[in-house]
FIKE-191809 format. One record per residue: x negated, y negated, z of N, C-alpha, C, CB in turn; residue in one letter; residue number from 0. Coordinates in Angstrom, 3 decimals, padded with zeros to 6 digits. Glycine has a CB too. Layout:
<sites>
- nX, nY, nZ, caX, caY, caZ, cX, cY, cZ, cbX, cbY, cbZ, r, k
- X, Y, Z, X, Y, Z, X, Y, Z, X, Y, Z, A, NUM .
...
</sites>
This chain:
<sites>
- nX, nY, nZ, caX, caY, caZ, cX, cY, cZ, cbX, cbY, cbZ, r, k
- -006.278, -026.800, -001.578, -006.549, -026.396, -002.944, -005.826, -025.087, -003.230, -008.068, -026.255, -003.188, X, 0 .
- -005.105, -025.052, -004.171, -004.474, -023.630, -004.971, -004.993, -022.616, -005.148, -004.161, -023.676, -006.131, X, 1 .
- -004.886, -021.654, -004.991, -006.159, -020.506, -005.692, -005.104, -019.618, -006.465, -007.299, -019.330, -004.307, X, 2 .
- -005.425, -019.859, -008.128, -004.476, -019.092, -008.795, -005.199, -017.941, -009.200, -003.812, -019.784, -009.915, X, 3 .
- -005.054, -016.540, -009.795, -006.135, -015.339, -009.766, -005.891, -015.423, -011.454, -005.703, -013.551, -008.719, X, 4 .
- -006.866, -015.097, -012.163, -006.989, -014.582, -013.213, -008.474, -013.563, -013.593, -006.764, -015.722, -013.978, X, 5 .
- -008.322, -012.459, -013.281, -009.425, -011.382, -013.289, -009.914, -010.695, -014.525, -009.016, -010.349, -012.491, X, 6 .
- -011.128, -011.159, -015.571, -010.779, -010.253, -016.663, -011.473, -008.595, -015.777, -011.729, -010.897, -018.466, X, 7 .
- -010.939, -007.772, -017.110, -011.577, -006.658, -016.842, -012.909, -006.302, -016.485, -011.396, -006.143, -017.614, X, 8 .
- -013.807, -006.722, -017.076, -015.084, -006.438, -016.390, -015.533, -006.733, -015.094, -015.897, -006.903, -016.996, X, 9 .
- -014.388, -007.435, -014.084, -014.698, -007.712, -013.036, -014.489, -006.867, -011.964, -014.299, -008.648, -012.901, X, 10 .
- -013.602, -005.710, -012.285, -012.817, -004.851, -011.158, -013.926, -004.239, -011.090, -011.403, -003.935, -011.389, X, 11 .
- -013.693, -003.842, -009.307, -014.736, -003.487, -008.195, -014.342, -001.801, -008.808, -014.324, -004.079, -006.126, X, 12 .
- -015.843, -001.439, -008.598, -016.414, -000.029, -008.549, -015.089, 001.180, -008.416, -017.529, 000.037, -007.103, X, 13 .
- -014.813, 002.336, -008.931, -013.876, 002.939, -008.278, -012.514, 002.480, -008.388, -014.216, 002.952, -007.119, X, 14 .
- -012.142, 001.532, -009.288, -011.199, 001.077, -009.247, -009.875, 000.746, -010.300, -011.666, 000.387, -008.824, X, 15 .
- -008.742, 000.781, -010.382, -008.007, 000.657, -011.504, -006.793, -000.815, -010.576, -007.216, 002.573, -012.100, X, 16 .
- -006.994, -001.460, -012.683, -006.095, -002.489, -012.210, -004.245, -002.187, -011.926, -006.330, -003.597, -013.363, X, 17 .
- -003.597, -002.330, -010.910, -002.793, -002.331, -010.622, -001.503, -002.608, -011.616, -003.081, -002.864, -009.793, X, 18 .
- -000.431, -002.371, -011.580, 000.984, -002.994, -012.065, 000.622, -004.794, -011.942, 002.538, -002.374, -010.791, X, 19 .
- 000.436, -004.964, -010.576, 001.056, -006.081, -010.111, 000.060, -007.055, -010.808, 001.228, -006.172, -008.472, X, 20 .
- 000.039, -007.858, -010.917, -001.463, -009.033, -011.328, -002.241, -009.404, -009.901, -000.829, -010.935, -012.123, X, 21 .
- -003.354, -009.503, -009.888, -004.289, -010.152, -008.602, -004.652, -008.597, -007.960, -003.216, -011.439, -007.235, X, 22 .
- -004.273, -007.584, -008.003, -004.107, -006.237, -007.537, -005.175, -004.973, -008.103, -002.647, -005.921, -007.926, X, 23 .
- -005.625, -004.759, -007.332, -006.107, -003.251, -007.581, -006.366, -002.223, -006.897, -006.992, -003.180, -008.032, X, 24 .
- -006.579, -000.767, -007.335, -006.390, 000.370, -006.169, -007.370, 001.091, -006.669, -004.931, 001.237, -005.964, X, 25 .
- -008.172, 001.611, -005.677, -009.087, 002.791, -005.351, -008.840, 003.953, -006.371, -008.818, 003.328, -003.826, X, 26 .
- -009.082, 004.524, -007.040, -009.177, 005.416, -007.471, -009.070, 006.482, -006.128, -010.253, 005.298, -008.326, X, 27 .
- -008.380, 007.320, -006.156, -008.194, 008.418, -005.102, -008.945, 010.068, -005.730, -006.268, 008.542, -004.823, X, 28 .
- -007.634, 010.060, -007.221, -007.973, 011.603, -007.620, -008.331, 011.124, -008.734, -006.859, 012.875, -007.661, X, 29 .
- -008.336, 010.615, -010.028, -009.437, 010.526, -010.904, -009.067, 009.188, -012.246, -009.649, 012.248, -011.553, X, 30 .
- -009.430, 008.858, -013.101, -009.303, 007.583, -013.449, -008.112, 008.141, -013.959, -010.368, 006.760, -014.298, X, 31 .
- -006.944, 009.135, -014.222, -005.811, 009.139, -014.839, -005.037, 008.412, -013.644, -005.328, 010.601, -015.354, X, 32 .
- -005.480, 007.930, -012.636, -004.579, 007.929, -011.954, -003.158, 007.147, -012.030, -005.146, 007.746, -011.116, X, 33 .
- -002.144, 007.063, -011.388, -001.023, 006.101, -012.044, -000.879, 004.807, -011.313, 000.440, 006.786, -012.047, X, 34 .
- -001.024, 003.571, -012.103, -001.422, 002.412, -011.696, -000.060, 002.196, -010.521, -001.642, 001.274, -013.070, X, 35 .
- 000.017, 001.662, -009.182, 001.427, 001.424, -008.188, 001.625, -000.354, -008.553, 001.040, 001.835, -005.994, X, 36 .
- 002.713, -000.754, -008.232, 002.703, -002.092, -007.915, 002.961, -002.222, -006.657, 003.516, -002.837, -008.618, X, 37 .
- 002.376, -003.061, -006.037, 002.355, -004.413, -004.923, 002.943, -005.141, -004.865, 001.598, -005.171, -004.794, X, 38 .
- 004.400, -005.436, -004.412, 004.853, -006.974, -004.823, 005.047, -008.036, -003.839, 006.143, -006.968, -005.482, X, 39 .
- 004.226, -007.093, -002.464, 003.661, -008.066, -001.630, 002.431, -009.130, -001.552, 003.533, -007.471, -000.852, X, 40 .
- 001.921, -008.888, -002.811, 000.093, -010.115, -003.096, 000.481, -011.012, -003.189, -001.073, -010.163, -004.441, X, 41 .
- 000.163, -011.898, -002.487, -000.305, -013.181, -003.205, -000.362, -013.649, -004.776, -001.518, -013.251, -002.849, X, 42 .
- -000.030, -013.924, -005.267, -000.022, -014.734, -006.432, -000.680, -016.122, -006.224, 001.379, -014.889, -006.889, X, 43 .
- -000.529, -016.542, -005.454, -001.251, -018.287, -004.937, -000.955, -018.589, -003.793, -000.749, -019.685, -005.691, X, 44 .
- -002.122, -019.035, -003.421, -002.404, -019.346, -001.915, -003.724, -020.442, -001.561, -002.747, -017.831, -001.192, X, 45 .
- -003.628, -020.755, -000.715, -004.716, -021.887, 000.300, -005.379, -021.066, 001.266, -003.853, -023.193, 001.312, X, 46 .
- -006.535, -021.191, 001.112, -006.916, -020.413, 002.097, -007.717, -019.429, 002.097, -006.136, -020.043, 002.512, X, 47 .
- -007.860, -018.795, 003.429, -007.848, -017.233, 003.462, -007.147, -016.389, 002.318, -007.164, -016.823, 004.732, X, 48 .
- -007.303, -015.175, 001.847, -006.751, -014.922, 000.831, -006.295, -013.714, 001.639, -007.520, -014.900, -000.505, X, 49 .
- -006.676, -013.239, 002.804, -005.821, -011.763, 003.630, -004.863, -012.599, 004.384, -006.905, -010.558, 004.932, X, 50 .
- -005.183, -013.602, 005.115, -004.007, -014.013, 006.019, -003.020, -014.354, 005.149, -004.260, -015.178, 007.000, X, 51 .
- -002.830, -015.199, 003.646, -001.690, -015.076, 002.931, -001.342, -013.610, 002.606, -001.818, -015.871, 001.751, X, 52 .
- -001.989, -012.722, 002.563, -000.991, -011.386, 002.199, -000.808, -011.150, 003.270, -001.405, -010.093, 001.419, X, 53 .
- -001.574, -011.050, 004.796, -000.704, -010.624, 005.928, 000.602, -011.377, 006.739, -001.613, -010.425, 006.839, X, 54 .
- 000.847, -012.675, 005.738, 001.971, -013.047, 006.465, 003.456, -012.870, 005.611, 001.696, -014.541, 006.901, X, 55 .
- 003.000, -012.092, 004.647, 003.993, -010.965, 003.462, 003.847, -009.789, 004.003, 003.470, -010.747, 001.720, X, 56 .
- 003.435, -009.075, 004.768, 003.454, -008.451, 005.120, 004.601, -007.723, 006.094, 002.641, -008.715, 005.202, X, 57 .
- 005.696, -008.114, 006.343, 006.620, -008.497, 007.097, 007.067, -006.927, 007.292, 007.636, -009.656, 006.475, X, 58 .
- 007.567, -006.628, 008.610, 008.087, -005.236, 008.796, 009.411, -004.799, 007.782, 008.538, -005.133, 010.392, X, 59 .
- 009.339, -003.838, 007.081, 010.403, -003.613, 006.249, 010.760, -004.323, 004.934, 011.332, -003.744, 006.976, X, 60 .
- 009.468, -004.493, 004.206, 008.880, -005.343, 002.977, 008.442, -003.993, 002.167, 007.416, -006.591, 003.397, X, 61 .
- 008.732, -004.302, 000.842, 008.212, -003.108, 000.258, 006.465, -003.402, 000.131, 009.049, -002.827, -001.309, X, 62 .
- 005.843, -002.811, 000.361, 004.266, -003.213, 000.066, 004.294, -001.982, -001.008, 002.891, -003.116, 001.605, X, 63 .
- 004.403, -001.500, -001.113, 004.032, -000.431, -002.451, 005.298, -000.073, -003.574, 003.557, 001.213, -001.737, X, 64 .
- 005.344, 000.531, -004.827, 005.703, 000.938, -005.391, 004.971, 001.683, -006.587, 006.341, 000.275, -005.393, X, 65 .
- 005.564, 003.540, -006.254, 004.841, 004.105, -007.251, 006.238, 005.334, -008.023, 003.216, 004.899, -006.421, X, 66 .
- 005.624, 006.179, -008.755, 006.215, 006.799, -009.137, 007.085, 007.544, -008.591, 005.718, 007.131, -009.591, X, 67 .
- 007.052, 007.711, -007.367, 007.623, 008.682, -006.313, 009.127, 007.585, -005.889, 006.220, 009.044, -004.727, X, 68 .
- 009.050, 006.560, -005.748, 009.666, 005.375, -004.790, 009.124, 004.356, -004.324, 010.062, 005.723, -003.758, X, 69 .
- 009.583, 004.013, -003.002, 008.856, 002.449, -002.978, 008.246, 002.696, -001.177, 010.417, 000.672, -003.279, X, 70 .
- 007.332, 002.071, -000.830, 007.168, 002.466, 000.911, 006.761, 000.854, 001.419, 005.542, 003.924, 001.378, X, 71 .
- 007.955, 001.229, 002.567, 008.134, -000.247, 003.303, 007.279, -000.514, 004.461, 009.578, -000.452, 003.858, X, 72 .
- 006.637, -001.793, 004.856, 005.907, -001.822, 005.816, 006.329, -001.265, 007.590, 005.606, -003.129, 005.632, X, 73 .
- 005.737, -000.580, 007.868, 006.143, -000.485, 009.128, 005.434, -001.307, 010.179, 006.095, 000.784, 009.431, X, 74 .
- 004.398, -001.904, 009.791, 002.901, -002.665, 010.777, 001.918, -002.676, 010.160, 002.303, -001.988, 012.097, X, 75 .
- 001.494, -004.153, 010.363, -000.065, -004.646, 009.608, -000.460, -005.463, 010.893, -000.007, -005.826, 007.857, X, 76 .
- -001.962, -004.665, 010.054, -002.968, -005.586, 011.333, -004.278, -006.008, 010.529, -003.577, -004.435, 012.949, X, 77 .
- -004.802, -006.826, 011.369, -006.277, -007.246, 010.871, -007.543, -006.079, 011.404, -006.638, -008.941, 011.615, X, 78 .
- -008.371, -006.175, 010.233, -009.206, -004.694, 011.158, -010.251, -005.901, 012.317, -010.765, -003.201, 009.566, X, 79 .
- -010.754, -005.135, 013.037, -011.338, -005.644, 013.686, -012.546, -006.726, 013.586, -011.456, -004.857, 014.099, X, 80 .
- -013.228, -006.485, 012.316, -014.045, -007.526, 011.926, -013.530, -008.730, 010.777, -015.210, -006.802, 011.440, X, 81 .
- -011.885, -009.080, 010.381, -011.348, -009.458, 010.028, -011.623, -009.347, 008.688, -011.213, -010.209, 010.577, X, 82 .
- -012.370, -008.713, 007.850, -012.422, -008.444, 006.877, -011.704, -007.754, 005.723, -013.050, -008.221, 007.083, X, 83 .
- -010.221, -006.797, 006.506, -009.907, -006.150, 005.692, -008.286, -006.343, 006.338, -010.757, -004.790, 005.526, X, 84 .
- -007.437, -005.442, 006.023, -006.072, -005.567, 006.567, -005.398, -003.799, 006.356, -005.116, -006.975, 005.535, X, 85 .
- -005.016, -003.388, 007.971, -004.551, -002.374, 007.610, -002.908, -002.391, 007.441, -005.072, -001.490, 008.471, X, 86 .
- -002.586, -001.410, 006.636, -000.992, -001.655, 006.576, -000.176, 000.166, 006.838, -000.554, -002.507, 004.593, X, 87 .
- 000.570, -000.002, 007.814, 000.947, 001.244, 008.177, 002.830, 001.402, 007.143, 000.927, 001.242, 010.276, X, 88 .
- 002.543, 002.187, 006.495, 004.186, 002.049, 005.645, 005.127, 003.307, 005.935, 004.011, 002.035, 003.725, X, 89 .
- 006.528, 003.347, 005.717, 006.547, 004.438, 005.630, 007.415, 004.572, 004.023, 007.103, 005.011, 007.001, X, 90 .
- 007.997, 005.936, 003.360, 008.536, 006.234, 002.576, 010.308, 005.923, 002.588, 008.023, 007.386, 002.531, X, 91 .
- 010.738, 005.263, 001.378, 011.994, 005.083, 001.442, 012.519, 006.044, 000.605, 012.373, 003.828, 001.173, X, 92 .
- 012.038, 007.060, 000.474, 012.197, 008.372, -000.676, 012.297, 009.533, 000.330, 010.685, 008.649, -001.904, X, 93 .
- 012.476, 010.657, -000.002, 012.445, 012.248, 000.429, 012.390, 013.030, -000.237, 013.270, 012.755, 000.997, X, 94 .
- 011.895, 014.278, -000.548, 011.491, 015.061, -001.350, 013.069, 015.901, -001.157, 009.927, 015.743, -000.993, X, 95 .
- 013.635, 016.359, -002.139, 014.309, 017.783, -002.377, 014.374, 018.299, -003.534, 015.547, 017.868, -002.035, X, 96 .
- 014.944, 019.996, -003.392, 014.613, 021.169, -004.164, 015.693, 020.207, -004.957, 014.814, 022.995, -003.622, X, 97 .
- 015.526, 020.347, -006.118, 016.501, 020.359, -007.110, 015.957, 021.280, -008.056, 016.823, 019.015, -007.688, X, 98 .
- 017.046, 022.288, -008.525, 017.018, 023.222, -009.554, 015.470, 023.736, -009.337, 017.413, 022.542, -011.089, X, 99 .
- 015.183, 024.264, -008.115, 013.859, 025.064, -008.310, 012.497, 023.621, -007.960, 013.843, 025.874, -010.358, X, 100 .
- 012.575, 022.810, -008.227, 011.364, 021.944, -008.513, 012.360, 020.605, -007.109, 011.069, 021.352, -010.884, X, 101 .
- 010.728, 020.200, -006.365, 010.772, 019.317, -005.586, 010.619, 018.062, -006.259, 009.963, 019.546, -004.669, X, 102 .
- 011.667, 016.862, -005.864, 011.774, 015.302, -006.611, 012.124, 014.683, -005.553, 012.877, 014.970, -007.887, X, 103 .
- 011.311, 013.182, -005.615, 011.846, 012.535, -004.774, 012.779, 011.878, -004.725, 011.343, 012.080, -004.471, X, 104 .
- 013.564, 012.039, -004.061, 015.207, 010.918, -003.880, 015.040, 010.167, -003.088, 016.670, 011.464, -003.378, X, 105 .
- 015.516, 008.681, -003.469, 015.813, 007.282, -002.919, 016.447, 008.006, -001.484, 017.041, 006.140, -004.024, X, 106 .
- 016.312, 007.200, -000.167, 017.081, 007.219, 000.877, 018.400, 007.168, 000.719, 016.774, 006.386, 001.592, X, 107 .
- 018.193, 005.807, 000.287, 019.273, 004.487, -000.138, 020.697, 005.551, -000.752, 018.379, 003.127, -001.812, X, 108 .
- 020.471, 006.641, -002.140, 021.281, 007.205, -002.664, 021.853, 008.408, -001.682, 020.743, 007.513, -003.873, X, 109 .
- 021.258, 008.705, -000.600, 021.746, 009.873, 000.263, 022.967, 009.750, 000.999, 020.800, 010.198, 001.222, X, 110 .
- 024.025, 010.263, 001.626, 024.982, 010.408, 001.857, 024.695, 010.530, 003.657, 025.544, 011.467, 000.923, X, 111 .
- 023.627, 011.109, 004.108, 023.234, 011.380, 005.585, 022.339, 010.705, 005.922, 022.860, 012.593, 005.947, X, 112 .
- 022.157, 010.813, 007.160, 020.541, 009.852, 007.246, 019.562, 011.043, 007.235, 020.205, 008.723, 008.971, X, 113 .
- 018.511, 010.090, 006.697, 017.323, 011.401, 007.433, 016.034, 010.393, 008.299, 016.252, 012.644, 005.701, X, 114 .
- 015.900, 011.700, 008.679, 014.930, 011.565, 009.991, 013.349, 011.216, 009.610, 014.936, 013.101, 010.870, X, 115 .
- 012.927, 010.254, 010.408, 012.011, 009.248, 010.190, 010.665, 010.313, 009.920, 011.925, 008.075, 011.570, X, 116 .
- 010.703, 011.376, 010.281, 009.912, 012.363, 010.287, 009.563, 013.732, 009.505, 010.106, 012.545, 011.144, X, 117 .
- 010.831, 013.435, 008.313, 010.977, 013.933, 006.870, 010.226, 013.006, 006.147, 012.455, 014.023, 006.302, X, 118 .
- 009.833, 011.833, 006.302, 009.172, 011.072, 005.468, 008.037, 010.535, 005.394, 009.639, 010.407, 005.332, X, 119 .
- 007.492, 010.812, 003.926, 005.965, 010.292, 003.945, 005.635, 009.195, 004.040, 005.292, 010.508, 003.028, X, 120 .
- 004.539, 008.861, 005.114, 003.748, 007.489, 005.494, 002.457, 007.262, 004.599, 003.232, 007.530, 007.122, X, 121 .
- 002.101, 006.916, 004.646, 000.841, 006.069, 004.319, -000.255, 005.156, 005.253, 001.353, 005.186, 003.498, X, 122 .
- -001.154, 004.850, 004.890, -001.738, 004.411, 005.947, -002.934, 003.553, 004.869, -002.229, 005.729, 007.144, X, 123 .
- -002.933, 002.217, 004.829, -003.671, 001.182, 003.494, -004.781, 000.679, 004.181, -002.685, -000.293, 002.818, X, 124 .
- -005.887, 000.352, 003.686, -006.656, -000.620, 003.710, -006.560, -001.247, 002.720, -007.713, -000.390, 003.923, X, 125 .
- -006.330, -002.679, 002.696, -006.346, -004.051, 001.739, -007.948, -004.976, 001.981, -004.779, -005.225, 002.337, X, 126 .
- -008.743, -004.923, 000.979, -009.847, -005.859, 001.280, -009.523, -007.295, -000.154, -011.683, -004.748, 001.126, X, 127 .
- -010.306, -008.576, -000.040, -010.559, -008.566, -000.534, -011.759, -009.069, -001.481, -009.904, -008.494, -000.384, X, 128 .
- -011.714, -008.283, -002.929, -013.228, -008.438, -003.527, -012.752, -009.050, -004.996, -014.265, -006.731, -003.655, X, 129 .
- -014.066, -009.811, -005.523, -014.185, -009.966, -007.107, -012.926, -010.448, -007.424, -014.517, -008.608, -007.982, X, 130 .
- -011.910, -011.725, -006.311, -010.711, -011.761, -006.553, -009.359, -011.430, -006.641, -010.809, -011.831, -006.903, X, 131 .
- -009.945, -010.170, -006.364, -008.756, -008.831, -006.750, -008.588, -008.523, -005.053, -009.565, -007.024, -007.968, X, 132 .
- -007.039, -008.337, -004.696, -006.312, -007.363, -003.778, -007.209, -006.337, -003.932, -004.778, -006.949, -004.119, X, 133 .
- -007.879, -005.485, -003.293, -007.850, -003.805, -003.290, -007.126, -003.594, -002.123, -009.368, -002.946, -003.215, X, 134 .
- -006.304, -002.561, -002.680, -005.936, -001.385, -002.348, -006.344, 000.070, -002.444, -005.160, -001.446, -002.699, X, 135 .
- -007.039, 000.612, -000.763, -007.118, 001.681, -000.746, -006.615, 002.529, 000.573, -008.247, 001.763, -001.098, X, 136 .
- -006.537, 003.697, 000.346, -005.973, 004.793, 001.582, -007.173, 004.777, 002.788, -005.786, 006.686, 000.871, X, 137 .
- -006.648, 005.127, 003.728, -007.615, 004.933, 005.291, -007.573, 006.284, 005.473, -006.936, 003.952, 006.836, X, 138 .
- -006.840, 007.124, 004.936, -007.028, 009.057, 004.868, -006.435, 009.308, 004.056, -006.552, 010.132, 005.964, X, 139 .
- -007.389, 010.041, 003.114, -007.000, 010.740, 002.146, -006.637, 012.154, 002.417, -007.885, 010.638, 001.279, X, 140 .
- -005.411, 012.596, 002.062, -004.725, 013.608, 002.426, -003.342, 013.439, 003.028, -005.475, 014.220, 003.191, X, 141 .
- -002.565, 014.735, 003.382, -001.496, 014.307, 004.429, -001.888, 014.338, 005.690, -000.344, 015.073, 004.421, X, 142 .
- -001.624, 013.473, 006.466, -001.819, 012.840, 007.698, -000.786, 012.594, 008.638, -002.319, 011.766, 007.481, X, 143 .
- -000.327, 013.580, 009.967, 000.833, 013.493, 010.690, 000.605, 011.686, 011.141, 000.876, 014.822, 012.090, X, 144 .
- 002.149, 011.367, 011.310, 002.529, 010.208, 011.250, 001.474, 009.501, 012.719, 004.333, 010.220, 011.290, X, 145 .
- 001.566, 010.196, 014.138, 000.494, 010.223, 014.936, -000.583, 009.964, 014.881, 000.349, 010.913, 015.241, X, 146 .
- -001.608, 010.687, 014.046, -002.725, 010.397, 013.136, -003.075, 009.016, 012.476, -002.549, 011.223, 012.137, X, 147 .
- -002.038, 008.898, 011.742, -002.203, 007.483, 011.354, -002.054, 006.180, 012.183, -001.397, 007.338, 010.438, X, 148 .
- -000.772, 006.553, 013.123, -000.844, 005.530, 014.369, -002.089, 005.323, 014.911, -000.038, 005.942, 015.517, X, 149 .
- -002.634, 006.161, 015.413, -003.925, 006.128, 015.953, -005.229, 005.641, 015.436, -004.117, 007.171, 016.199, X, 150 .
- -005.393, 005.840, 014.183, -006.140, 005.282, 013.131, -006.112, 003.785, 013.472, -005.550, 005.643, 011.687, X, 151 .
- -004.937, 003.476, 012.971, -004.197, 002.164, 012.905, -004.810, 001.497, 013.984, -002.595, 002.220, 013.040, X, 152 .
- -004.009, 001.582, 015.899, -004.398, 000.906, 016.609, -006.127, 001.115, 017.021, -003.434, 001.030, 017.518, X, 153 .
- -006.643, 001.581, 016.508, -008.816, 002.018, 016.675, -008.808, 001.104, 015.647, -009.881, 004.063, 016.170, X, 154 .
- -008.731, 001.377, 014.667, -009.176, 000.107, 013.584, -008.565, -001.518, 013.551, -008.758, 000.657, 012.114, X, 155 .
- -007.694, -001.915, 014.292, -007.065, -003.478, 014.543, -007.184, -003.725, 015.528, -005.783, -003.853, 014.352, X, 156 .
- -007.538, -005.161, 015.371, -007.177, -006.486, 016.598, -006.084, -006.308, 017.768, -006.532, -007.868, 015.781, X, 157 .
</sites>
């Protein structure tokens, strides 16, 4: 059987804003202005389980996010341990530099050098899902050395 999503508004879970993407939503972090990201790793339709179809999009070096900053590619997904949720470890395909006084993020992609895996911001996701909807939320809020999150990562998965 198909499972196609159509969510009205009154259905999104507690804390939450609907996403760019359709089927999608994210945690509120810092306050309801927050700026909606797209996903263009969800599911749209699937059989099934509705995490094991997003964890097999999940693919190393898949964009799972896109926000205002750039886009952050998967580095590792796992199932959490009570299979209920899905963590996703990403990192940033962006870098911050000074331009004219003020920090912006620049695409990798447009840089001329490489930079080092360790100039760049990670992330660290929990994906559940509820009321139909993808959520998307952070597993630490804050900045979090890349270590930190590894560790997170393998304590919380299969």
């Amino acid at each position: 059987m198909e499972i196609l999503f159509n969510s009205p508004e009154d259905m999104i879970p507690p804390r939450c804003i609907i996403s760019k993407t359709p089927n999608a939503a994210q945690r509120v972090v810092f306050s309801y202005e927050d700026k909606p990201n797209e996903y263009p790793s969800t599911p749209q339709a699937f059989e099934g389980n509705p995490l094991e179809a997003y964890y097999d999009k999940l693919t190393s070096g898949a964009v799972f996010f896109r926000n205002h900053n750039g886009e952050y590619l998967v580095v590792k997904s796992g199932f959490s341990k009570d299979m209920q949720s899905l963590y996703v470890l990403t990192i940033a395909a962006y870098t911050y530099q000074e331009v004219e006084g003020d920090w912006i993020p620049v695409a990798i992609a447009g840089l001329p050098d490489q930079i080092s895996d360790e100039s760049k911001p990670d992330s660290l996701a929990i994906v559940t899902y509820e009321d139909g909807l993808f959520v998307h939320d952070r597993a630490a809020n804050g900045f979090h050395p890349t270590e930190e999150l590894q560790e997170i990562f393998a304590s919380s998965t299969q």
